[in-house]
C-alpha positions in Angstrom: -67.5 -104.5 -165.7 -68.4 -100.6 -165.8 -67.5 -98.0 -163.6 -71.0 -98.3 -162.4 -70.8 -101.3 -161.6 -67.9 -101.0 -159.8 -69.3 -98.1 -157.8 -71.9 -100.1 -156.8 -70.3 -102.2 -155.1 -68.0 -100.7 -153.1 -71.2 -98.2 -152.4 -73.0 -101.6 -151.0 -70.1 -102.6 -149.2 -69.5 -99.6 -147.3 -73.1 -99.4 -146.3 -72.7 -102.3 -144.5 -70.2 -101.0 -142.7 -67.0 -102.0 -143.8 -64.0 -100.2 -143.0 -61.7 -98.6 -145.4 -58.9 -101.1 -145.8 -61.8 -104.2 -146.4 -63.0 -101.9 -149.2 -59.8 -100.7 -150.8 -59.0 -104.7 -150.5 -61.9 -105.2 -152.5 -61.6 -102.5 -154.7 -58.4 -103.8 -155.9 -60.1 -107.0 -156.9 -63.0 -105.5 -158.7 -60.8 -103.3 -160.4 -58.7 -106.5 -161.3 -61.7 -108.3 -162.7 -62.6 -105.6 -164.5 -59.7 -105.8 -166.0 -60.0 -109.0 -167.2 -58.0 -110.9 -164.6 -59.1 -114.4 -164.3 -56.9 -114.6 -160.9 -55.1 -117.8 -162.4 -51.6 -118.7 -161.9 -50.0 -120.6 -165.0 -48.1 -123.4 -164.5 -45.6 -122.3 -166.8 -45.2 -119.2 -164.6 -44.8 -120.9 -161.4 -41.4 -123.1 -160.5 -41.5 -125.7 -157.9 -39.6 -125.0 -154.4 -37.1 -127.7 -153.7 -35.9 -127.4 -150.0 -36.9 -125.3 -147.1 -35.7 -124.9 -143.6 -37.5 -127.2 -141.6 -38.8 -126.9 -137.8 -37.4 -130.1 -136.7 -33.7 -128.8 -136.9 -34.5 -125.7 -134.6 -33.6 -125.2 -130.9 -36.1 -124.4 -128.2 -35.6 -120.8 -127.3 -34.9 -121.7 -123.5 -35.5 -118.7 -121.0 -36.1 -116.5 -123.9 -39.8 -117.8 -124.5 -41.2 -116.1 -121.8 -40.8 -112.6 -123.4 -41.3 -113.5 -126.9 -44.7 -115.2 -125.7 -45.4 -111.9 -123.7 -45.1 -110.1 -126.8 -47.1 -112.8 -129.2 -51.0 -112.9 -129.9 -52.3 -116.4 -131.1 -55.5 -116.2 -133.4 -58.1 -118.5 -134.6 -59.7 -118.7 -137.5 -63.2 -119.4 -136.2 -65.8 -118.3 -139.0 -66.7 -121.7 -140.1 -70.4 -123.6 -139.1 -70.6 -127.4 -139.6 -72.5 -127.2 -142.4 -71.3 -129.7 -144.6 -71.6 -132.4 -141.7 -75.6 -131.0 -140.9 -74.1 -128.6 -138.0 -75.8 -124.9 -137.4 -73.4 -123.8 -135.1 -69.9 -123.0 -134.6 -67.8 -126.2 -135.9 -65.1 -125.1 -133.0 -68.2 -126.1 -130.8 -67.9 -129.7 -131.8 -67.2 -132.0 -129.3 -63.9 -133.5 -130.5 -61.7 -135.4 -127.5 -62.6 -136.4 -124.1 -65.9 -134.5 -123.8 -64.0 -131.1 -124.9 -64.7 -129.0 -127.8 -61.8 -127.6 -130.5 -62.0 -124.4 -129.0 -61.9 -125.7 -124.9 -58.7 -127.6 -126.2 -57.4 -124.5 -127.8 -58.1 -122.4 -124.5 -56.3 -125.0 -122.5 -53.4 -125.5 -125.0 -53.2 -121.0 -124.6 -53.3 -121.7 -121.0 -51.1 -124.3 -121.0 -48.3 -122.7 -122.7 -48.8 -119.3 -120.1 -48.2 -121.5 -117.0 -45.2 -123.4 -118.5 -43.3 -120.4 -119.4 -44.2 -117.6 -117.5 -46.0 -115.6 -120.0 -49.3 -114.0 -118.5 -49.8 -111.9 -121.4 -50.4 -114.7 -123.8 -53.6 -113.9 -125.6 -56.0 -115.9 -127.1 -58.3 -114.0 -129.7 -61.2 -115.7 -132.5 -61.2 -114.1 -135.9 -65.6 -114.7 -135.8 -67.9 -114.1 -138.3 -71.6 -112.8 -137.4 -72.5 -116.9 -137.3 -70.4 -117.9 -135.2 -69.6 -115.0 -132.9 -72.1 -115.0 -130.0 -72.1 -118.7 -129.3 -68.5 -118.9 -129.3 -67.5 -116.0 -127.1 -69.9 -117.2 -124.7 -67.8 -121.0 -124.6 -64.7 -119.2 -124.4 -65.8 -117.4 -121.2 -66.0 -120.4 -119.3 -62.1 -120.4 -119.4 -61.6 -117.0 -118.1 -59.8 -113.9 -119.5 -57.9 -115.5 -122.7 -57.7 -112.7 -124.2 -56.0 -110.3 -121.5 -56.7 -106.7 -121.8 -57.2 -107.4 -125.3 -60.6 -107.2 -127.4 -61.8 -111.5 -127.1 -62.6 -111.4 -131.3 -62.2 -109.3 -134.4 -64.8 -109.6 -136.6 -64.6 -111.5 -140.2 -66.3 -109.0 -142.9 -68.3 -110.0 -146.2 -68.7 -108.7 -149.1 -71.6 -108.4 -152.1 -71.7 -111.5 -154.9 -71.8 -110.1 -158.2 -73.9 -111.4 -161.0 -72.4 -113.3 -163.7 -73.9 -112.1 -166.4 -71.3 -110.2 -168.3 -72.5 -106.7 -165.7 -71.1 -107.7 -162.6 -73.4 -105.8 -160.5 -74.4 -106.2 -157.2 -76.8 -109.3 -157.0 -80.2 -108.2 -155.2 -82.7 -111.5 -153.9 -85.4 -110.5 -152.2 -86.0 -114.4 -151.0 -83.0 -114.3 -149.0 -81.4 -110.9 -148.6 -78.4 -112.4 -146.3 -77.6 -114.7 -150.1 -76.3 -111.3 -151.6 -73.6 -111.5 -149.2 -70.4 -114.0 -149.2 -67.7 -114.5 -147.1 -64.5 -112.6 -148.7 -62.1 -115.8 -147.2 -59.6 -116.0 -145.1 -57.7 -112.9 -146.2 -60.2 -110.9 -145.1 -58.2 -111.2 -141.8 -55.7 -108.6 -142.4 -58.2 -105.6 -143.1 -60.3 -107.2 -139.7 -57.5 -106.4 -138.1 -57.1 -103.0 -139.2 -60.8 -102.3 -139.3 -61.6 -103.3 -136.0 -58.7 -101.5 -134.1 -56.9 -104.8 -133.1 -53.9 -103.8 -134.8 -53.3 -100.7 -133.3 -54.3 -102.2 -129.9 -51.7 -104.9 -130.2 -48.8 -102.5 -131.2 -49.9 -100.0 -128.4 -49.6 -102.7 -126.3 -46.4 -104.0 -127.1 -47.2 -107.1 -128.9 -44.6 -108.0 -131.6 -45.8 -111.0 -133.1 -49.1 -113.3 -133.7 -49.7 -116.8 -134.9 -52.7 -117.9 -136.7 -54.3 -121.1 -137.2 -57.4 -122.8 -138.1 -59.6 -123.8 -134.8 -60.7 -126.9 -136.3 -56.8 -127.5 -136.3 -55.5 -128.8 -132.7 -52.4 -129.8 -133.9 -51.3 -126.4 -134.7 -50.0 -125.2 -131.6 -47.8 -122.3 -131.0 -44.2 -123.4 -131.2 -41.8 -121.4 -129.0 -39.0 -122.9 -131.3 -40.2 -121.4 -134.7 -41.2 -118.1 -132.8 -37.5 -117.5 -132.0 -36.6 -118.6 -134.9 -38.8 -115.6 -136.9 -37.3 -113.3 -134.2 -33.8 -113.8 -135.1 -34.4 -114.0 -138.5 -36.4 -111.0 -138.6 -38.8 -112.4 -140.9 -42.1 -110.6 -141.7 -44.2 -113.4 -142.3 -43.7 -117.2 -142.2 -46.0 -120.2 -143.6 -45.9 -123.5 -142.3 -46.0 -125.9 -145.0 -46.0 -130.1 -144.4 -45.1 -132.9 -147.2 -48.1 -133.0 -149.3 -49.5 -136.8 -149.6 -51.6 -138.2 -152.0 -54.5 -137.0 -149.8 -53.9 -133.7 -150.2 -53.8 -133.5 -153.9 -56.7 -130.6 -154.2 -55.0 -128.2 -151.4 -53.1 -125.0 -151.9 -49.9 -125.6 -152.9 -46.4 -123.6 -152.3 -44.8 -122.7 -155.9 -42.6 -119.7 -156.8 -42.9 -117.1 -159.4 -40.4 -118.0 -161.9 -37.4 -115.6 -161.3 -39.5 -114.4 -158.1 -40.6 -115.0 -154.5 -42.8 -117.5 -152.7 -46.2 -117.8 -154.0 -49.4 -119.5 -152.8 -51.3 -121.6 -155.5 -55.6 -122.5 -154.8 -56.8 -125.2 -156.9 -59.8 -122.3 -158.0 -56.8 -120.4 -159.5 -55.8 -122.7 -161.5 -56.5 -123.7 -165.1 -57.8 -126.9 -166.3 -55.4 -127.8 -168.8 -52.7 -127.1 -165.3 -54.2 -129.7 -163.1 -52.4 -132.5 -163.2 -49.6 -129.8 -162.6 -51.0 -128.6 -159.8 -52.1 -132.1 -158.3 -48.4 -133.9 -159.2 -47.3 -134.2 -155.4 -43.6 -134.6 -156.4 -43.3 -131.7 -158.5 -45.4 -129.5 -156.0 -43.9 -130.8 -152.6 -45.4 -128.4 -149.9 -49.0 -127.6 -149.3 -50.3 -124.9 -146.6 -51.7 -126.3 -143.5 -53.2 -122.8 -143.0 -50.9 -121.4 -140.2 -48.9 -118.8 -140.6 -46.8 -116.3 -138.3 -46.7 -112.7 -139.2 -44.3 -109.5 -137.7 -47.2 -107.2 -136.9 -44.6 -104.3 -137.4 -44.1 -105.2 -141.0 -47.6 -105.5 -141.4 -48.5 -102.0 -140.0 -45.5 -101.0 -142.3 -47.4 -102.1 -145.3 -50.9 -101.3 -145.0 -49.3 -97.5 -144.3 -47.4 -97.8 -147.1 -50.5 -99.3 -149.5 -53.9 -98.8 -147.8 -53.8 -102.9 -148.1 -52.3 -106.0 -149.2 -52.5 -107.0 -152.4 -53.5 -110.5 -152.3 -53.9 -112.8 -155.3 -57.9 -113.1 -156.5 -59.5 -116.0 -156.2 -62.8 -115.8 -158.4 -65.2 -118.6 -157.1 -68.3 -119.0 -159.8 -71.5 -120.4 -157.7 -75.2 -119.5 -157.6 -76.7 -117.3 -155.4 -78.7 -119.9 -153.4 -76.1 -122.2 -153.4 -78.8 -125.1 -152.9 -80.9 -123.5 -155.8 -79.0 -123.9 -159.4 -82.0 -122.7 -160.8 -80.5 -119.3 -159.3 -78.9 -116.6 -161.2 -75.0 -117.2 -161.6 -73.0 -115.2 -159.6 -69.2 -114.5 -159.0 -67.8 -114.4 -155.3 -64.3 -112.9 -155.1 -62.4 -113.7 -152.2 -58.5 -113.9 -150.8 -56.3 -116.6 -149.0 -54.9 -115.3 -146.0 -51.2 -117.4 -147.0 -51.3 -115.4 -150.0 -50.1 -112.5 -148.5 -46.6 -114.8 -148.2 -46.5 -113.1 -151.8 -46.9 -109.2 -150.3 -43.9 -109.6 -148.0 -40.2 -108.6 -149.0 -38.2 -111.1 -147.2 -41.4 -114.0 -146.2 -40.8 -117.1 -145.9 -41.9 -121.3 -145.7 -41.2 -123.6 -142.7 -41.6 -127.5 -143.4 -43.3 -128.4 -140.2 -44.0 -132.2 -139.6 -47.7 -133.7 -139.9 -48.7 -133.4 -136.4 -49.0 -130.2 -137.0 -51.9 -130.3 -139.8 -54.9 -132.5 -137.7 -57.9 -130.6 -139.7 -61.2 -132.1 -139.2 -63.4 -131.9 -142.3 -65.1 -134.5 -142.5 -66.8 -137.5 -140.0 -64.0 -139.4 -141.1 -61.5 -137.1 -139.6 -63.9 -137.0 -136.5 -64.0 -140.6 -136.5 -60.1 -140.5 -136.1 -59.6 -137.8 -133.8 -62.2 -138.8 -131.4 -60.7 -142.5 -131.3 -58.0 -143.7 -128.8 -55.5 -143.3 -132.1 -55.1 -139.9 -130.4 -54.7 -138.8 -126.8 -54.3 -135.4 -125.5 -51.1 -135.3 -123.9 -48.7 -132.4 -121.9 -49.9 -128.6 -122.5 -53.2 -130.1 -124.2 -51.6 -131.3 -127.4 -52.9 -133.4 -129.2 -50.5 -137.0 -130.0 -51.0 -139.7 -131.8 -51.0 -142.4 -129.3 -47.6 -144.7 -128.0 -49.3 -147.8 -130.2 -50.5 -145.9 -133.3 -47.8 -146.2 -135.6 -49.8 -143.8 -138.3 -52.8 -142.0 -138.4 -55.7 -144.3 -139.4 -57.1 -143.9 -142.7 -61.2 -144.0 -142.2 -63.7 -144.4 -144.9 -67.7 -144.1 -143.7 -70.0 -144.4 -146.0 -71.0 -140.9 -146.7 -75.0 -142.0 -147.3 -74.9 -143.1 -143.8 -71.9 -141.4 -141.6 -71.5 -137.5 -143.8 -74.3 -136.1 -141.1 -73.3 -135.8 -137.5 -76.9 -136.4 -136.4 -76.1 -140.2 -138.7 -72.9 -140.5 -137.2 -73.6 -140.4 -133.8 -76.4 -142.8 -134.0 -74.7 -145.5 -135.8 -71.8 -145.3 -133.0 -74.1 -144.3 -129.7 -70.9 -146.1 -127.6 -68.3 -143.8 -129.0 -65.6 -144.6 -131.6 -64.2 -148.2 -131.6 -60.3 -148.5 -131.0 -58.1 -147.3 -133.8 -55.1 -147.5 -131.9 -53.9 -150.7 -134.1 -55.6 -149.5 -136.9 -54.4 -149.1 -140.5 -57.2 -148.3 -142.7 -60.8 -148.3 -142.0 -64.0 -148.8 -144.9 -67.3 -148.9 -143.6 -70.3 -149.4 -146.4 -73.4 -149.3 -146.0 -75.5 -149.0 -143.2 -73.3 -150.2 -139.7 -74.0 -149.8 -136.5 -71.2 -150.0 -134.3 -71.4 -151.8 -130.4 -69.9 -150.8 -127.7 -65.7 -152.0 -127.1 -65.0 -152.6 -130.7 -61.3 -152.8 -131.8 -60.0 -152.0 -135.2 -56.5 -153.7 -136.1 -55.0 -153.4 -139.5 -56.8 -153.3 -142.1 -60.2 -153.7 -142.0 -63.8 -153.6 -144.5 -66.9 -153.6 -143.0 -70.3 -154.0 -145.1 -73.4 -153.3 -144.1 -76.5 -153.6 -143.5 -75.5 -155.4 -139.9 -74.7 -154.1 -136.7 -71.0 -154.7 -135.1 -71.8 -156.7 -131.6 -70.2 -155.7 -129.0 -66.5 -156.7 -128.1 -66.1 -157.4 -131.6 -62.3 -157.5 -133.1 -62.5 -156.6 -136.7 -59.3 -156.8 -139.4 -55.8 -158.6 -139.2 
């Protein structure tokens, strides 16, 4: 990659109007790649971690929560569409439990957690991107002021795809000129926040700490408990990490640098000959659920130190149409925001228990969290129910069930009850009736339709 190259780039980024930390963050990666960096972490580089502190142990923080939540910021990731299930908008828009979307439940868990403890000042604040930003602010208005006196979003940036064809240059495509653009990931949130004054606005303000979650992600809730606990600890930035399962073999995975400190692990920075490595779930224990807690002090303290945070790269090889591989090649860098548990003197990992990871990528997952296997219980949190003993493990057909649009029609009553419910395989083409129970184990083939009242499994 040539200096030319490289200049235009960061000439194309700044154009569109990014600010000077997103560009120094991106210069660092260009200069990186340039380099010759591949952004992979060796296995033989990485050591396993063996035992963490875990949030079950700690005690609630009493009185105390009311200024600690007075002087917290809760943000959601919310730059995702529901693309991959045949969705245009906002995925947070998606109806998900008792006629509410992810983001109503997350308004009402914020206001929830204001009333309980007495803490007014409580924000609520979106980290959008241009797709998802005006359709979402407008749902969150229907709750009130979330966000206090605070700005209601942030703003996710993007940056240019470069070809792959040994220049690296800008791509140009005249078809589609949005497709020279791709999102720079979730570590893009740390120069938002810089960028669009947020930072500055929270420390004027007072605010000390802010927890960050996925949208899509009800379980993740702010915990008073682990707040006090990073207080008194006077950590600068916490990960929660849960038990990784068989299911989440393909996930980011906790690891440290040999001799070193924590480090996050993506399965695109990892080499092929590492895989089974990187997918042994008892070597690698801990994956990221994607929330983390950070000391906005400390932060401030290193972007004035740095000009950014040096996050590992994470070099994702696509086409520039992505549903065109007839397209030229192009490489899309981009940055995990629990990397930066590797920019921190002093971060840390939490082991937090699986209620605190309910993600919703698929129908499946929608299947599951829409069902009576879950309720909504006290503060708007979402429980598996008294008679679930597990969460259900659902397998819909993808031909027939990937599509919301297919879902919905095959189940126009609503989800049959998981509540007794083990496992779940639908094939084929099924249409559900309505009051349909699920116990056990259960196989269902299709074509046929499910009558109504129907028991199905052990």
């Amino acid at each position: 990659m040539s200096e030319h190259a490289v200049a235009q780039a960061l000439a194309k980024l700044r154009a569109d109007g990014a600010g000077d930390t997103a560009v120094a963050a991106f210069r660092a990666s260009l200069e990186r790649l340039a380099a010759g960096e591949t952004g992979i972490l060796a296995e033989e580089d990485l050591e396993p971690v063996i035992a963490l502190p875990d949030a079950a142990t700690l005690p609630q923080p009493g009185d105390a929560a009311a200024q600690l939540l007075d002087a917290t910021v809760v943000i959601k990731l919310n730059g995702g569409l529901g693309t991959s299930i045949g969705v245009t908008g906002p995925k947070s828009l998606l109806q998900v439990k008792d006629g509410l979307s992810f983001l109503d439940v997350c308004a009402q868990q914020v206001l929830a957690l204001r009333e309980l403890h007495g803490a007014p000042r409580l924000p609520l604040v979106l980290l959008n991107s241009f797709a998802t930003r005006d359709a979402s602010l407008a749902a969150l208005a229907r709750h009130g002021s979330l966000s206090a006196d605070l700005p209601a979003d942030l703003l996710q940036g993007r940056v240019p795809k470069l070809l792959d064809d040994g220049s690296l240059t800008p791509v140009s495509w005249e078809a589609d000129p949005a497709l020279e653009w791709a999102p720079p990931g979730h570590g893009d949130l740390y120069p938002s926040l810089v960028s669009s004054g947020l930072l500055d606005a929270l420390l004027e303000r007072g605010y000390r700490y802010a927890f960050v979650s996925n949208a899509d992600n009800l379980g993740a809730v702010l915990d008073p408990a682990i707040l006090a606990w990073i207080a008194a600890e006077g950590l600068p930035f916490l990960m929660e990490v849960a038990d990784r399962t068989p299911a989440d073999r393909k996930g980011g995975h906790l690891a440290r640098r040999a001799g070193g400190g924590l480090v996050l692990r993506e399965v695109a920075q990892t080499a092929p000959a590492d895989l089974d490595a990187f997918q042994d779930i008892e070597r690698h224990r801990f994956f990221n659920t994607n929330s983390i807690w950070l000391d906005l002090d400390a932060l401030a303290t290193v972007l004035g130190r740095d000009g950014s945070l040096t996050l590992p790269m994470i070099v994702n090889r696509k086409t520039v149409d992505p549903r065109d591989p007839s397209s030229p090649a192009v490489v899309q860098l981009e940055s995990a925001m629990g990397a930066a548990i590797d920019a921190f003197d002093g971060a840390q990992a939490i082991r937090v228990p699986r209620s605190r990871f309910v993600p919703v990528k698929t129908t499946d997952d929608l299947l599951v969290l829409r069902s009576d296997a879950y309720r909504l219980g006290e503060g708007a949190r979402i429980e598996l129910a008294t008679g679930a003993g597990r969460v259900p493990l659902v397998r819909l057909d993808p031909e027939h069930f990937r599509l919301l649009a297919d879902f919905e029609a095959r189940l126009p009553f609503g989800p049959p009850s998981l509540e007794q419910c083990s496992s779940l395989t639908v094939t084929g083409d099924v249409r559900f009736g309505a009051d349909v129970v699920v116990r056990g184990e259960a196989t269902v083939t299709g074509p046929c339709a499910v009558p109504d009242g129907a028991v199905l499994g052990a």
